[in-house]
C-alpha positions in Angstrom: 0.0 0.0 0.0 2.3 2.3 1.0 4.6 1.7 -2.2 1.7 3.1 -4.0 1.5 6.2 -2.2 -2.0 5.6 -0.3 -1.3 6.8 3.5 -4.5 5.7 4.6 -6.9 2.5 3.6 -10.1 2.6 5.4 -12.1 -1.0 5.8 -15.2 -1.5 6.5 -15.4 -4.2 8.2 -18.6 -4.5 11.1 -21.5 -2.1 10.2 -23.3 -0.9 13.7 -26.2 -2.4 11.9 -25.1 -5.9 11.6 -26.1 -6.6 15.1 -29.1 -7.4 13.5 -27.9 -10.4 12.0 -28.3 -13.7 13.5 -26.5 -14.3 16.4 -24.2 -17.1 15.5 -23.0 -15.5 12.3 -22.1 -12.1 14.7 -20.7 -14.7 17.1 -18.2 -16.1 14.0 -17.5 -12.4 12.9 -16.3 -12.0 16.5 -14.3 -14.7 16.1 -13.5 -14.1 12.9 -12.0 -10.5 13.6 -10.0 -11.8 16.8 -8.3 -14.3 14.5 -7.5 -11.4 12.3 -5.9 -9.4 15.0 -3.6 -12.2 16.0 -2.7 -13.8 12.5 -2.3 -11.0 10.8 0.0 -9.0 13.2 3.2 -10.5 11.9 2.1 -9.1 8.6 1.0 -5.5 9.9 4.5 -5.5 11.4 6.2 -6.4 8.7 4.6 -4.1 6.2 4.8 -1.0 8.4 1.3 -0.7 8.6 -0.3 1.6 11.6 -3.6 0.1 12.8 -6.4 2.3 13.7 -10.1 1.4 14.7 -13.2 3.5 14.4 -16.8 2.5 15.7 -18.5 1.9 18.8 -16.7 -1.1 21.0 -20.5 -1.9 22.5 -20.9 -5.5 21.9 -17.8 -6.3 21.0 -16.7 -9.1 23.1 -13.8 -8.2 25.7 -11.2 -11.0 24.0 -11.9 -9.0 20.9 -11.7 -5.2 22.1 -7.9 -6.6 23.9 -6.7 -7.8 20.9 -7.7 -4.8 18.9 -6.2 -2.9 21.8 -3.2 -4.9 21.2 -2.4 -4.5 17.6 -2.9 -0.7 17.9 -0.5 -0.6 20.5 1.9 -3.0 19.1 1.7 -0.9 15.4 1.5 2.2 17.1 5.1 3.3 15.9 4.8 1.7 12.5 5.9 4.2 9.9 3.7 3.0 6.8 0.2 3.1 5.8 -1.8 3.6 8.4 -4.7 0.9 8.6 -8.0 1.5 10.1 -10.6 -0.9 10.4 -14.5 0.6 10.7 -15.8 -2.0 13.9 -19.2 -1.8 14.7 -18.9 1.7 12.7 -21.9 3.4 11.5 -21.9 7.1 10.0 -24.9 8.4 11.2 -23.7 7.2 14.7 -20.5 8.6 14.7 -22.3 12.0 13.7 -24.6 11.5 16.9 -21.8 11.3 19.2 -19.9 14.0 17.4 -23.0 15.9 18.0 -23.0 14.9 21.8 -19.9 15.5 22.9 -20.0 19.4 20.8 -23.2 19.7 23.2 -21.2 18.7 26.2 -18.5 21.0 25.2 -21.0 23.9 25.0 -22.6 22.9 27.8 -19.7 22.9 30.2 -18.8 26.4 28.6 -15.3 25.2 26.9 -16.9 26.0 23.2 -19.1 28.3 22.1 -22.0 28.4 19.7 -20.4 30.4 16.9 -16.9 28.5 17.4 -19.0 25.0 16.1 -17.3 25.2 12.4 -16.9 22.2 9.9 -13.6 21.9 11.7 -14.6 21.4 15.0 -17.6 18.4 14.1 -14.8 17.2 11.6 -12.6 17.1 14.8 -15.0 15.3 17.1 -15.6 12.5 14.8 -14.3 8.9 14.5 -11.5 9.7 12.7 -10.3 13.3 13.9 -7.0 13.8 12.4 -7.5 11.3 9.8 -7.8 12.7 6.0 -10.7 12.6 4.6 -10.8 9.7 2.0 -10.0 10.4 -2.1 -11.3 7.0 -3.2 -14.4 5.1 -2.2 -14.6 1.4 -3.6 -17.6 0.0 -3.6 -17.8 -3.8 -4.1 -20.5 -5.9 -5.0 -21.7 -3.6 -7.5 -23.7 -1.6 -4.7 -24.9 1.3 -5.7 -25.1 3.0 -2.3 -22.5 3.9 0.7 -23.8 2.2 3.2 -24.0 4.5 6.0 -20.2 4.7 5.6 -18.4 7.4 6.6 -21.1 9.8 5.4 -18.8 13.4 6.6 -15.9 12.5 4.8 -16.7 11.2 1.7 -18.3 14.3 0.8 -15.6 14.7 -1.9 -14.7 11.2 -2.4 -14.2 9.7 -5.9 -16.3 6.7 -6.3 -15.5 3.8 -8.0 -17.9 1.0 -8.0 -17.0 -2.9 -8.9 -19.3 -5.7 -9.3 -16.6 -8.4 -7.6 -18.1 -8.9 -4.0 -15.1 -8.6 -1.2 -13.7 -11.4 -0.5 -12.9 -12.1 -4.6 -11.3 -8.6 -4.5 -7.7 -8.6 -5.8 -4.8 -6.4 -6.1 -5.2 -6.2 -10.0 -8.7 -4.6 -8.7 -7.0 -2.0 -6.6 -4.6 -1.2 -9.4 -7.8 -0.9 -11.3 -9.5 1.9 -8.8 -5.9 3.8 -8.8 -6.0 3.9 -12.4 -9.7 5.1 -12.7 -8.9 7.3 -9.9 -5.5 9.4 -11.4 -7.3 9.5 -14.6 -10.3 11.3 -13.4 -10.0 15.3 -12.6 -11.2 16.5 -9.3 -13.3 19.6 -8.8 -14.2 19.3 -5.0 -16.9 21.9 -6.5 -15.5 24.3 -8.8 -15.6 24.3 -12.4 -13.1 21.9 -14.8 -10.1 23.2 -15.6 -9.1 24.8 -18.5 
């Protein structure tokens, strides 16, 4: 990742909607994610990679939240792309809580009204001090975000595939980068030239 210039990658990985789902598929996506953690953290070290989380750690069993806790810690100082994994991650939730803890700000008198900018929400979300992603790849050939990080995709490049997740490849990836460079970004304004 990081020899292709992408600082952050951002996985979705347990939607705060999935509780929904039966319990003994959330009970093998527990188990699933904890296997992750460990088996993958040779790899994480190896590459560089800087592991993040985002979401809500409600439900999440405790084995899982101390491995998670684990890998960050243990990737902490990692100097290459920096890898955060969206855990029981909604947008609208994260807004909510943005939302609460600006209140509670106000409320104890350490922020004002008029100092609530798009820099201060942007800085109690999730992923305060995080850039805001370039590239959203959407598998599956869904045609929707998915309630997935709803602030910062605002000017997000979309780039949609029809291979579901767990077929995606590199060759894909290369794919999105090379749609992505080849498109011309506005964030707004009018095309150049």
């Amino acid at each position: 990742m990081y020899q292709l210039g992408i600082g952050q990658l951002t996985l979705y990985c347990l939607s705060s909607e999935n509780w929904k789902r039966p319990q003994h598929e959330l009970d093998f996506l527990m188990h699933l994610l904890e296997q992750y953690l460990i088996e993958e953290r040779r790899t994480i070290m190896d590459s560089q990679l800087a592991v993040d989380i985002i979401g809500r750690r409600d439900g999440i069993p405790q084995r899982v939240q101390q491995e998670m806790d684990k890998t960050i810690a243990l990737s902490a100082a990692n100097t290459g792309t920096r890898l955060c994994l969206a855990i029981n991650y909604g947008g609208r939730v994260e807004m909510v809580d943005a939302v609460r803890r600006i209140a509670e700000r106000v409320r104890d008198g350490e922020l004002t009204i008029d100092q609530i900018t798009e820099e201060a929400i942007a800085g109690h979300l999730y992923t305060a001090g995080m850039p805001d992603p370039d590239l959203l790849i959407r598998t599956a050939g869904e045609m929707r975000v998915s309630n997935f990080l709803l602030w910062q995709i605002s000017y997000a490049e979309l780039w949609v595939t029809e291979r579901c997740w767990p077929d995606f490849r590199p060759e894909d990836l290369y794919q999105a980068i090379r749609d992505y460079a080849a498109r011309q970004r506005r964030f707004g304004g009018l095309p150049e030239g």
